[in-house]
C-alpha positions in Angstrom: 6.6 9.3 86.4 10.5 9.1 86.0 11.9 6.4 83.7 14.3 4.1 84.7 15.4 1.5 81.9 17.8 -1.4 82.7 18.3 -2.0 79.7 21.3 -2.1 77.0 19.7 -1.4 74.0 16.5 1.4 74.9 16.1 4.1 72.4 17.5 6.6 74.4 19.1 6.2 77.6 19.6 2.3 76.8 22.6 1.3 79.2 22.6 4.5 81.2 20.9 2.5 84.1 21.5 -1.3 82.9 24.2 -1.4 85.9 22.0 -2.3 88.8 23.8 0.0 91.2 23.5 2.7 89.0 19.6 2.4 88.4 19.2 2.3 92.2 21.1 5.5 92.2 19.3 6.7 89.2 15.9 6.3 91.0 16.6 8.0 93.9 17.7 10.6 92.1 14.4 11.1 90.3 12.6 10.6 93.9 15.0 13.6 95.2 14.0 15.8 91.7 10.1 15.2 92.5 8.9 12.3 91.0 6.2 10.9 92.1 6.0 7.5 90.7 8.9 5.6 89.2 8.7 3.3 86.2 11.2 0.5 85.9 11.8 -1.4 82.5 14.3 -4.6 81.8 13.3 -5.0 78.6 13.2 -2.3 75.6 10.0 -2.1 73.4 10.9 0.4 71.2 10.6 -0.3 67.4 12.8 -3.8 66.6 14.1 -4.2 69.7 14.8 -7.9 70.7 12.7 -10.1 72.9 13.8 -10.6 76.6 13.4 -14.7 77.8 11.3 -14.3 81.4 14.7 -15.4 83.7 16.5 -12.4 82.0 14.2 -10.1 82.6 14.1 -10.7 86.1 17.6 -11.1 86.9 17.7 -7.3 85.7 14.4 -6.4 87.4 14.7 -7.7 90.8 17.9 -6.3 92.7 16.5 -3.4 91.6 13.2 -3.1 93.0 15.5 -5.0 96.4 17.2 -1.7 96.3 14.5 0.4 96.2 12.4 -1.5 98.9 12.6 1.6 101.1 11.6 4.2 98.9 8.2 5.9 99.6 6.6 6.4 96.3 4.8 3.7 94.1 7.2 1.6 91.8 5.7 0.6 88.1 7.2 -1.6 86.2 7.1 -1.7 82.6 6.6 -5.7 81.5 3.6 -7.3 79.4 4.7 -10.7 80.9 2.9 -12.8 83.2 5.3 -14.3 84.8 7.0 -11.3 85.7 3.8 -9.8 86.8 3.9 -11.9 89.5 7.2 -11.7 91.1 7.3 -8.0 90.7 4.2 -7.7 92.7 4.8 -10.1 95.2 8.8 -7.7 95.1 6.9 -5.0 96.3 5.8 -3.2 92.6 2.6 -1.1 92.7 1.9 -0.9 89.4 2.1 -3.0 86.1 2.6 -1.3 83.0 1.5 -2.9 80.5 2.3 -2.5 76.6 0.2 -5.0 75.7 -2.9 -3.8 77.8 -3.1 -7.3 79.8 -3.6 -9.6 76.7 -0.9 -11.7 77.1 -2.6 -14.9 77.8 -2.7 -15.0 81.8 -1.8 -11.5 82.4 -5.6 -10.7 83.9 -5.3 -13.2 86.0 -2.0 -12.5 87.3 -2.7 -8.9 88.4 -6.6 -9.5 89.2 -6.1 -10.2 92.7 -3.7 -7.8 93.6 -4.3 -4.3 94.7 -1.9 -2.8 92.0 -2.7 0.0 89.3 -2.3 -0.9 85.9 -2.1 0.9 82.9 -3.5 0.3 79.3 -1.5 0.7 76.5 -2.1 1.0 72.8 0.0 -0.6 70.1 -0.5 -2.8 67.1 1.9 -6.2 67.3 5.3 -5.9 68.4 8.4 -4.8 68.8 9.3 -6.1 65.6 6.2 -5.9 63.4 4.6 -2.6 64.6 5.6 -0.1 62.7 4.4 -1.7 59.5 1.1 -1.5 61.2 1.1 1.8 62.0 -2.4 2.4 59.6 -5.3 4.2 60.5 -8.5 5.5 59.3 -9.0 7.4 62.5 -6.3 7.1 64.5 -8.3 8.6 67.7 -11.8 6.7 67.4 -9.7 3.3 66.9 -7.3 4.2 69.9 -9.8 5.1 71.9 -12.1 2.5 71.1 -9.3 0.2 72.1 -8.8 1.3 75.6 -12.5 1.4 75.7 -12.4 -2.6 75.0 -9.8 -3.4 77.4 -11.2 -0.7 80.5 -14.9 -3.0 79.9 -12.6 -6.6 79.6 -10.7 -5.3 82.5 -13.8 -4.7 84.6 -15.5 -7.9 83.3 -12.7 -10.1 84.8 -12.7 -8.3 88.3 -10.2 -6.1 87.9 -11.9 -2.2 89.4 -11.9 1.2 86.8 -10.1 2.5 90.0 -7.3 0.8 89.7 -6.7 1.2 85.4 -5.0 3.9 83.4 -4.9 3.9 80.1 -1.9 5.2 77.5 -2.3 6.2 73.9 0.6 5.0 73.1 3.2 7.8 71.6 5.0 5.9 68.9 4.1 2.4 69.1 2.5 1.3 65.6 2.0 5.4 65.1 3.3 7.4 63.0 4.6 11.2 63.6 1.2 12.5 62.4 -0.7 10.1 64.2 1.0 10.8 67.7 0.4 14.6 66.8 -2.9 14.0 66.5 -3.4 12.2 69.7 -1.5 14.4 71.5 -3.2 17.6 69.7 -6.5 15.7 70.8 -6.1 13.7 74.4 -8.6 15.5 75.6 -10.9 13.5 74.0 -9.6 10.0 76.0 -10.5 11.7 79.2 -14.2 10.8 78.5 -13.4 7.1 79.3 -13.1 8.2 82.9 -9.8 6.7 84.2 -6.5 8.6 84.4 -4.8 8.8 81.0 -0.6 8.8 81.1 1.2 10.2 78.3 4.6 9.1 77.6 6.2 11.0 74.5 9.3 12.0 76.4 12.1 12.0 73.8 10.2 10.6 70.9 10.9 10.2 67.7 8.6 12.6 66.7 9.7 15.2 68.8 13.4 14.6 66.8 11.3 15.0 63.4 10.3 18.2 65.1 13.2 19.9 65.9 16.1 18.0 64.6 17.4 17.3 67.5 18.9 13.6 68.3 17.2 11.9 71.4 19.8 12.7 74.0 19.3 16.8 72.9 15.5 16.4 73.0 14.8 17.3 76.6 13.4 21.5 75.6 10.7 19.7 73.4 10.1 17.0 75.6 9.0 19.4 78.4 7.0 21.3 76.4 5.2 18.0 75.2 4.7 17.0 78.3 3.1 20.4 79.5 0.4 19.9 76.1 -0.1 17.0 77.5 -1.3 17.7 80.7 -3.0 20.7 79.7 -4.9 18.5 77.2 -5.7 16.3 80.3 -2.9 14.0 81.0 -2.5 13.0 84.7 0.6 11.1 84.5 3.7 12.4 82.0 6.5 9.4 82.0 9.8 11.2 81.5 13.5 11.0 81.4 14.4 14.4 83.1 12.3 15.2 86.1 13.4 17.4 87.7 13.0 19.8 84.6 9.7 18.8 83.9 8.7 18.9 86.9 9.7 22.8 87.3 7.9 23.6 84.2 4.6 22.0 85.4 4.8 24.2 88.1 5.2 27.1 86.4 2.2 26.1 84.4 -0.4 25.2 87.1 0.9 28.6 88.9 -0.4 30.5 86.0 -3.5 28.4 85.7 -4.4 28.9 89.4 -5.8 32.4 89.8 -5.2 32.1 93.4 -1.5 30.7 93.2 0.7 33.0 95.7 4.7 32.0 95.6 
């Protein structure tokens, strides 16, 4: 899943795409690197970032997906609002991804009857207040009883386990040693039995790591996202594609006995 943020203000590639032209471009580019889902965002929800009105949002969201109407991979986009649910659906989106796990008062109901995937996420509060939440007794049991709850409330209101995937959350109301352990341990969130994604692509973390600032983070992002899908992951969101990509190959090349290049 290749990120595309038209945003100005995203942790790490905020502006880089905010341009519409230059997201369109910026897609396709990912789609000619080997991506095979692309994940659009007008609004950042990285730690204090500030809110996006509805109208705004749109007015970034929309000549994009126009653009991209001919593409031949599913579009995601990355918005917990309702409102915008709706139009991005009805713009051709295929997928809602959803910080807020569809608990935004009339976010059910606005994907229900629609055919789209949507994916689960994990966080505590909001952009502004999550980090202060970021407590845990057991991080993995409460994540993963959380996605449990909103897989069953999905289900409940009509909405099919085919259609869900569910995200731990890499950084939202978690601290370094809470994403580790998640990470160490997704394994374990496989047992819910819907695809898990795993979007730790030029975290935080991985800078507490290495040292590295978040536009030099791309060596520790790949190998993130190769734990991750070793630990069971079947979607990695990242910034650099093509790279990843190359490295996953590598990997399931060495893991197939019969792989012949």
């Amino acid at each position: 899943m290749g990120i595309v943020n038209v945003t100005p203000d995203s942790f790490s590639d905020g502006g880089q795409f905010f341009d519409r032209h230059r997201a369109i471009a910026g897609a396709r580019k990912m789609i000619d690197d080997g991506a095979d889902i692309l994940d659009i965002g007008a609004e950042s929800t990285r730690p204090g970032a500030r809110f996006v009105p509805v109208q705004e949002e749109l007015d970034r969201l929309l000549p994009v997906l126009e653009g991209l109407r001919d593409v031949h991979i599913p579009i995601s986009v990355d918005t917990y609002k309702p409102e915008v649910m709706r139009l991005v659906l009805d713009c051709g989106a295929s997928m809602i991804n959803d910080v807020n796990a569809l608990q935004s008062e009339g976010a059910i109901e606005a994907v229900r009857n629609s055919n789209c995937a949507v994916c689960l996420m994990h966080r505590k509060g909001d952009a502004q207040t999550m980090q202060g939440l970021a407590q845990y007794q057991d991080v993995l049991a409460e994540v993963k009883q959380f996605l449990a709850q909103r897989v069953t409330a999905c289900e409940a209101a009509g909405i099919a386990r085919e259609r869900l995937v569910i995200d731990p959350g890499f950084g939202f109301a978690k601290r370094s040693v809470h994403t580790l352990t998640l990470l160490r341990e997704l394994k374990a969130l496989t047992d819910l039995g819907v695809p898990v994604l795993a979007g730790i692509s030029r975290k935080s973390t991985l800078g507490k790591i290495t040292g590295r600032a978040d536009g030099e983070r791309m060596s520790a992002s790949i190998a993130a996202a190769m734990l991750a899908a070793q630990r069971g992951a079947a979607i990695v969101r990242v910034h650099d594609v093509a790279q990843t990509r190359d490295a996953l190959r590598v990997m399931q090349a060495i893991e197939d006995p019969g792989y012949m290049p």
